[in-house]
N, C-alpha and C positions, 0 to 999 in steps of 0.2 A: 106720392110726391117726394122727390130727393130731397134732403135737408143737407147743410154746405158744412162740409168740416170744417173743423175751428183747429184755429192753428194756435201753438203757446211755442215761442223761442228762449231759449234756458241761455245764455251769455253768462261768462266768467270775466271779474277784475282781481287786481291788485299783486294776485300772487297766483300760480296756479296750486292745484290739488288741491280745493277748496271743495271740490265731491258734485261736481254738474250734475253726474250720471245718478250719483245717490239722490240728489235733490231733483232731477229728471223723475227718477224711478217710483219715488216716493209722492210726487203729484200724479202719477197715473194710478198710485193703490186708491190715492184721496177719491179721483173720479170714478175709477173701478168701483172703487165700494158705493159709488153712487146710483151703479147701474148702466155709466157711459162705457160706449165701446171707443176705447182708447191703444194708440200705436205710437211706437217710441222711434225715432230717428236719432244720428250719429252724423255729423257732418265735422269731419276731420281734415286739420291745416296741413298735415305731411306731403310731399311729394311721392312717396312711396302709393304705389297704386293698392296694396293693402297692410297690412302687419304681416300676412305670412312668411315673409325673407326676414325681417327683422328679432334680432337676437330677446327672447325674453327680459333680458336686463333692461334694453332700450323701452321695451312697449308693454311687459308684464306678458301674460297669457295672450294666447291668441282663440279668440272665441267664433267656432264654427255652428253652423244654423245649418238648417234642416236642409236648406237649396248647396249647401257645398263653400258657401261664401267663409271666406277667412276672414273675420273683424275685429272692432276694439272692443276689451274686454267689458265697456260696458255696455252692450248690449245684452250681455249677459246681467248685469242689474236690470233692467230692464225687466226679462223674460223673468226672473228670479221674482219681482216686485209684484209685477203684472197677470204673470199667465197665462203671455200672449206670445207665441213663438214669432221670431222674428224672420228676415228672406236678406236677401244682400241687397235689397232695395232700401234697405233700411239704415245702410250705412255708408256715405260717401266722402272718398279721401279727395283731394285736389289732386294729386295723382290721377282717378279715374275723369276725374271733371274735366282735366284739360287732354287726358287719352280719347276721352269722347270726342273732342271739341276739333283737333286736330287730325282724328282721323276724316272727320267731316270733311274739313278743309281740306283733305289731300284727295276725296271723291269730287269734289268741287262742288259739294253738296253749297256755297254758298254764295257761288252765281260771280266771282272773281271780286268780290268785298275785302278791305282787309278788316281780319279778323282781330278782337281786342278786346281787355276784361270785361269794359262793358260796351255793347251789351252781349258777349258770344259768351263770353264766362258766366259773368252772371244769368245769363236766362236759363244755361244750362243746369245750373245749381236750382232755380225757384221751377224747371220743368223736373227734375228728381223730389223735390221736395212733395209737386202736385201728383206724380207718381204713387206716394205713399195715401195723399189724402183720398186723392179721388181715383183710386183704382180701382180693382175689381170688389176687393173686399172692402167696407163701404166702415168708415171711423164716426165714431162725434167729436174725438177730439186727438191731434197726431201733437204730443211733442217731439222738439226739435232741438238737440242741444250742442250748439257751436262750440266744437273744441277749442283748445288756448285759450289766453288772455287779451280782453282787453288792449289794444295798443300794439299787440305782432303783431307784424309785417305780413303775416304767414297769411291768417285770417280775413284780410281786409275783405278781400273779394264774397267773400260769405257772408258779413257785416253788408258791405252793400246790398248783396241780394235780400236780405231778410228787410233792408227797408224798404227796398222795392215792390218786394214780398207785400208790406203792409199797405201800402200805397195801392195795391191795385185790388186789393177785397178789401169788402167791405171793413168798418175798422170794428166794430163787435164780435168778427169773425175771427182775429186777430192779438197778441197778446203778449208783449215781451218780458221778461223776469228774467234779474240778474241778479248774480251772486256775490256777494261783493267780500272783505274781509275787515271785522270793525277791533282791532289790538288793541287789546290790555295791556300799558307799561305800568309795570311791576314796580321799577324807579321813583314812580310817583303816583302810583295808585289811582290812574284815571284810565280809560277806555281816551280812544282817537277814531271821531269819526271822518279826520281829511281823507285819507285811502279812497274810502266808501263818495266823498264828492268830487274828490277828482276822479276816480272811476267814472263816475257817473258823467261827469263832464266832457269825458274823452268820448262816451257813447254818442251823447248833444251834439259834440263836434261833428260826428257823420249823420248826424239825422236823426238816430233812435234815443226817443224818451224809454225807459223803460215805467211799466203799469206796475211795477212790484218789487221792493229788493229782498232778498231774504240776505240777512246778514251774520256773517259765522263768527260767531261769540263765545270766549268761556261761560258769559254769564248772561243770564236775563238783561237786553236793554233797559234803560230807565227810559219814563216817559217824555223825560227832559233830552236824553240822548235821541230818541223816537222823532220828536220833533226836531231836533234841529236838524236830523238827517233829512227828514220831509220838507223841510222848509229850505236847506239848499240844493235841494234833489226834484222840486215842485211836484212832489208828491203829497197824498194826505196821507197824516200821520200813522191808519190804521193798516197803508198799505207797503208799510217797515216791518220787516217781520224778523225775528230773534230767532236764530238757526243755529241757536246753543251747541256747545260739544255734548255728546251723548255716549255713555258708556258700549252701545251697541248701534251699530247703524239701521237697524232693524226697527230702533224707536223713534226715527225722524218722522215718518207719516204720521205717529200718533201725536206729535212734538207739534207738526205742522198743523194737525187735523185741531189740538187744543187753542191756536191761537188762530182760528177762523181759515186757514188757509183755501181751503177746500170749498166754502161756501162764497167769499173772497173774489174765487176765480171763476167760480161757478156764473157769480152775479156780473163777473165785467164782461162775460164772454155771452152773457146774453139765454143762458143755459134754464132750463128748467129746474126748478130747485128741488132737489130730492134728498129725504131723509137717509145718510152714510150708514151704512153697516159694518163696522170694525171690531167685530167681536172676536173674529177668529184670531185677526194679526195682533189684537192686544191680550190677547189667553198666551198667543206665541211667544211677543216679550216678555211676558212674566215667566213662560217657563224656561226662556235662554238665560234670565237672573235668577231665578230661582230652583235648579235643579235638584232632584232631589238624590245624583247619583255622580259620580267623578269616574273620568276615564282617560289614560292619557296613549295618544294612540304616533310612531313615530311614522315619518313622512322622507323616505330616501330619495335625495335627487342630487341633479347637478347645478339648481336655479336656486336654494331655499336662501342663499344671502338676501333674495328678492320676493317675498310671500309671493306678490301680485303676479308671480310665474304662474302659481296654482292658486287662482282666485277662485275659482269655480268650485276646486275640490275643497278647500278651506270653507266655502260658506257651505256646501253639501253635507259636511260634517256637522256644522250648525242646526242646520235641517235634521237631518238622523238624530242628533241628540236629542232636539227637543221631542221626539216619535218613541225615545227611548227615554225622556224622563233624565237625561245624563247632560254635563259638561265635558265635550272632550276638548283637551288638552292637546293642542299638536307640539313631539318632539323633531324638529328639524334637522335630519342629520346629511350630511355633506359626505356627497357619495366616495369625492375623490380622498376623503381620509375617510375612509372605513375599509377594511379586511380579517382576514379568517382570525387573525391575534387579537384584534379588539373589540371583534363586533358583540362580545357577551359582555362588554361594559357597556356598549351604547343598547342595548336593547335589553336588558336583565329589569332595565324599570317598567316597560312598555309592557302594555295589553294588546297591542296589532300593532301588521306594519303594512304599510303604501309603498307602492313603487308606482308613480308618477309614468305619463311619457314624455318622452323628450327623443334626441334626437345626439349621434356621434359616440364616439366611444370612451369618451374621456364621461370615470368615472362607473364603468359599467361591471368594471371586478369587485367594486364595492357594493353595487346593488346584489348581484350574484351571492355574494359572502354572505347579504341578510337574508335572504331568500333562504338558501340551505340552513339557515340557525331557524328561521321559522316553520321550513317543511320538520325539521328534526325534531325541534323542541315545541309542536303543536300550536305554535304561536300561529294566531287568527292571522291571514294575509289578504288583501285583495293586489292584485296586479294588472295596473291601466294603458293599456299600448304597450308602449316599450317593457312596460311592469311583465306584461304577460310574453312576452319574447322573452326576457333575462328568465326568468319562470320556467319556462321550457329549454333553455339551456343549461339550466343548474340541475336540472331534471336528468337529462341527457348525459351530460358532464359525472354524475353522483349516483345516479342510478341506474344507466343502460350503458354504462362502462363504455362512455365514448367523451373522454380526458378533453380533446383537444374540440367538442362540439363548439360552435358560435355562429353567429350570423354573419353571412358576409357584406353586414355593410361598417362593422369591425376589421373582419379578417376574411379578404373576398376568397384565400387560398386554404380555408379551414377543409379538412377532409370527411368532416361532420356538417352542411352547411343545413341544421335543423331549422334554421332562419334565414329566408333567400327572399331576393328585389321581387318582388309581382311581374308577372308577366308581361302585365300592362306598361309597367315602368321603365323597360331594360330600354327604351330609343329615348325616353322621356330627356329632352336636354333644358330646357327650362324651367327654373324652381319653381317661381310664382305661382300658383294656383293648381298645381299641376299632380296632387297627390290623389289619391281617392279620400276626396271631401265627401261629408254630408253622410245622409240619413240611409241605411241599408237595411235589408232583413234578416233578422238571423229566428231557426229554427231550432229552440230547446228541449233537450233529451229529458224524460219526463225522470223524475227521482233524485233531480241533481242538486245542486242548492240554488243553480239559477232557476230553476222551476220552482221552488218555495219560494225565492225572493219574489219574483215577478206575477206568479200564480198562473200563469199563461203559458202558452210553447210556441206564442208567436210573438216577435218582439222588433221593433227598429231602434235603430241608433244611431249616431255620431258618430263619424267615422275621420281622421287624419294621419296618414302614415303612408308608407311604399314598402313595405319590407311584411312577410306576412310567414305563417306555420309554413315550414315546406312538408304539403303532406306525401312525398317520397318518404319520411321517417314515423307518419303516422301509426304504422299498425306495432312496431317496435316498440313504441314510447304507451300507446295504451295497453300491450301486453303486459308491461313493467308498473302499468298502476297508474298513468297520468287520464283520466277523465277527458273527453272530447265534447263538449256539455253542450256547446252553441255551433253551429253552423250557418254560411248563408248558402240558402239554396239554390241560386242560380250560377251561381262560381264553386261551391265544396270548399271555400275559404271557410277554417278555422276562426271561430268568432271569440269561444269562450272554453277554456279549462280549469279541470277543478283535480284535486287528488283525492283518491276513492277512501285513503287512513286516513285522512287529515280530519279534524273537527271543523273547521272552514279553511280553505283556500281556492281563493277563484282567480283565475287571470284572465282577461277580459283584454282584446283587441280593438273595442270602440273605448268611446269616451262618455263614462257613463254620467259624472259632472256637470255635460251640458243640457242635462235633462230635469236636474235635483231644482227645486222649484219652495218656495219659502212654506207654504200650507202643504204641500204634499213633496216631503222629502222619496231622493230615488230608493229604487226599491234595496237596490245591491248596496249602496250605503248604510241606510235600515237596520239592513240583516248583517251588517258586517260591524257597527259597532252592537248590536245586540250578541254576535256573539264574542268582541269582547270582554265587553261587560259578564257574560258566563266565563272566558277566560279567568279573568281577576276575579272574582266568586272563588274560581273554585280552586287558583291559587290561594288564597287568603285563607278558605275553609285547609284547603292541605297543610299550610303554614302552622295555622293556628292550633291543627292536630300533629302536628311537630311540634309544638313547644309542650302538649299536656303531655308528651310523650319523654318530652326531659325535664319536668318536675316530678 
């Protein structure tokens, strides 16, 4: 007998970046640990049919899923929370709503009706939605977290459909929670719960009561502030929930799970009540607070003014740490000031270095310049996409005496072009969507450190880029010492290289980030702050036998 998925809709007020996706992410560990099979949605207000054209500054990262889809990055909380891979089903912009909608319209798929938000928008949005519920892969419970705030203009049409949404299942099937913001003035020392009822009020105005608000607080609500929010919110008191700031966003489940959260929802939604298991993800935050080892590892790009460029590799590192017992420290260094004169001040502190991917050339003789201090001076490397390109042209450039090597998507008239467009690419004239996205196979050479990291010789991964090894220069650059470590087998595309003297350096042409997962950190991660945590060891031990050495 089917049982009906239960839907939860996550809604934001007051102010955005109040954390939907964390507080999304963070009710699906709650139900997870319950034993629910649970799926995460994204329903985004932009025009843009996805983030992939959009400059990291505007949107942070762009997070790609195993179907090729280019999404917002938090889907990536999600998969991270959950350990539930996600598909481009998963995430829908107003951009592709109304591209559906109007391609229809121009097959005359709608019989010469004119077409309008409701009902052609909206049913399109609550049939994406039923897509995720009731499709092949069968949920107990999908949330669903509406981008923006409260009150855009952007939104409405989303807002409408999710009341519609509840209106047409049953209402125990059904489930709204909003996020609201309750400010501390500091001036006179009280909390302000208005934000949180006019929010709420602007919800009433369209139709939706919300079942829950979680509210983002410096401090523990009082039960005096509890109630009055329930009382002009017509809610009961117990279902105000104190969504305090937290030192690590890793301890929100547990934060939520303490104040009934989990059981809560469990009860409105009609669910069978099952005793939670959070043993592992609360061993997890204690060892992200309590580490018993420090590492500070730096991070070269062109994005780092913006972390959330590299959200994915920032919490990765999270991951690996707590596998290694360690706190790493990321130093951010700004590709377009670093060169061959500086780069021994910015990396003289550092135990590893990242090279991110990214895209253009601004800033790329900076990445190169760390690269060569790291091949030279044994400093642990990994290199991600683009990392692994600049990698093999420093390589090229330094050691197989070829000066002027680069890619040409640099310098299309290099006479070195160790880095050239994919074959596939050379007609490709539209950006959007249009790269090789998604999950591919690559086959690893047994002895290498991708075969220690991963313990396997057959491996998939995450794939975004146009520009790939040109193997014309392959047998040149592995006579010279450069490692050819990963392959994919049904193209001879170059996946992964390492250097055969080096004590770790990998460079890596997928995207290994979108894999790193909160209990089970990725493998190349792992292995790459472990070794350099052996780096700093055995600086310190050589150090320290230099100074007995001048007493």
């Amino acid at each position: 007998m089917k049982t009906n998925s239960k839907y939860i809709f996550i809604t934001g007020g007051v102010v955005s970046s109040l954390g939907k996706g964390i507080a999304s992410a963070s009710i699906g560990r709650l139900l997870i640990a319950r034993s629910y099979r649970v799926t995460c949605m994204k329903l985004d207000p932009y025009i843009n049919v996805d983030p992939g054209t959009m400059s990291p500054f505007q949107h942070g990262e762009v997070y790609v899923t195993d179907d090729g889809a280019e999404t917002d990055l938090d889907l990536g909380h999600y998969e991270r929370f959950i350990h539930t891979s996600m598909g481009r089903r998963n995430n829908a912009t107003t951009g592709q709503i109304y591209y559906s909608v109007i391609t229809r319209e121009r097959r005359g798929d709608y019989l010469g009706k004119t077409v309008q938000v409701i009902p052609h928008i909206t049913d399109e949005i609550k049939r994406r939605i039923l897509a995720v519920g009731e499709g092949e892969e069968k949920f107990d419970v999908v949330l669903i977290e509406v981008g923006g705030t409260v009150g855009d203009i952007e939104s409405q049409p989303f807002l409408e459909a999710i009341r519609q949404f509840g209106l047409e299942k049953p209402r125990e099937d059904v489930m709204y929670i909003h996020l609201t913001l309750v400010p501390f003035i500091k001036s006179s020392g009280e909390i302000k719960t208005k934000p949180t009822q006019h929010s709420v009020m602007k919800l009433r105005e369209i139709g939706l009561q919300p079942d829950m608000l979680l509210c983002r607080t410096e401090n523990t609500l009082s039960k005096e502030a509890r109630d009055k929010i329930a009382l002009f919110c017509s809610l009961r008191p117990e279902m105000v929930i104190s969504a305090r700031d937290v030192e690590s966003i890793y301890e929100v489940p547990v934060l939520y799970e303490e104040d009934g959260v989990g059981d809560k929802i469990v009860s409105r939604l009609g669910l069978k009540a099952k005793e939670p298991d959070l043993t592992g993800w609360v061993n997890f935050v204690r060892k992200v607070k309590e580490p018993s080892a420090y590492i500070r590892i730096a991070i070269c790009g062109k994005y780092t003014n913006l972390h959330d460029s590299y959200k994915s590799i920032v919490e990765s590192f999270v991951h690996a740490g707590v596998e290694n017992d360690a706190r790493v420290e990321l130093k951010w260094l700004n590709a377009d000031k670093m060169n061959e004169e500086n780069i021994d001040q910015h990396l003289r502190d550092v135990s590893g270095l990242l090279i991110p991917g990214g895209f253009g050339e601004r800033g790329i003789e900076g990445k190169i310049a760390a690269i060569q201090f790291a091949r030279e001076k044994g400093l642990p490397f990994l290199g991600i996409c683009l990392g692994l390109q600049c990698a093999v042209i420093e390589f090229s450039r330094n050691v197989c005496d070829m000066p002027e090597a680069n890619s040409t998507e640099f310098n299309p008239s290099t006479p070195d072009p160790v880095i050239d467009l994919m074959e596939t690419q050379v007609k490709v004239v539209q950006k959007g969507g249009t790269m090789r996205l998604g999950q591919y196979r690559c086959d690893i050479k047994a002895g290498t450190h991708m075969a220690a990291a991963y313990k396997t010789l057959t491996i998939s991964e995450r794939h975004r880029h146009r520009y790939e090894f040109n193997n014309s220069y392959r047998d040149s650059l592995e006579s010279s010492g450069l490692q050819i470590s990963g392959v994919n087998p049904e193209t001879n595309l170059v996946e992964a290289v390492e250097l055969v003297d080096h004590p770790w350096f990998v460079g890596v042409q997928f995207h290994p980030e979108l894999k790193s997962r909160v209990l089970s950190a990725h493998p190349l991660f792992r292995d790459f702050v472990k070794a350099c945590l052996n780096f700093k060891n055995e600086r310190q031990q050589l150090q320290g036998e230099e100074l007995d050495e001048d007493r």
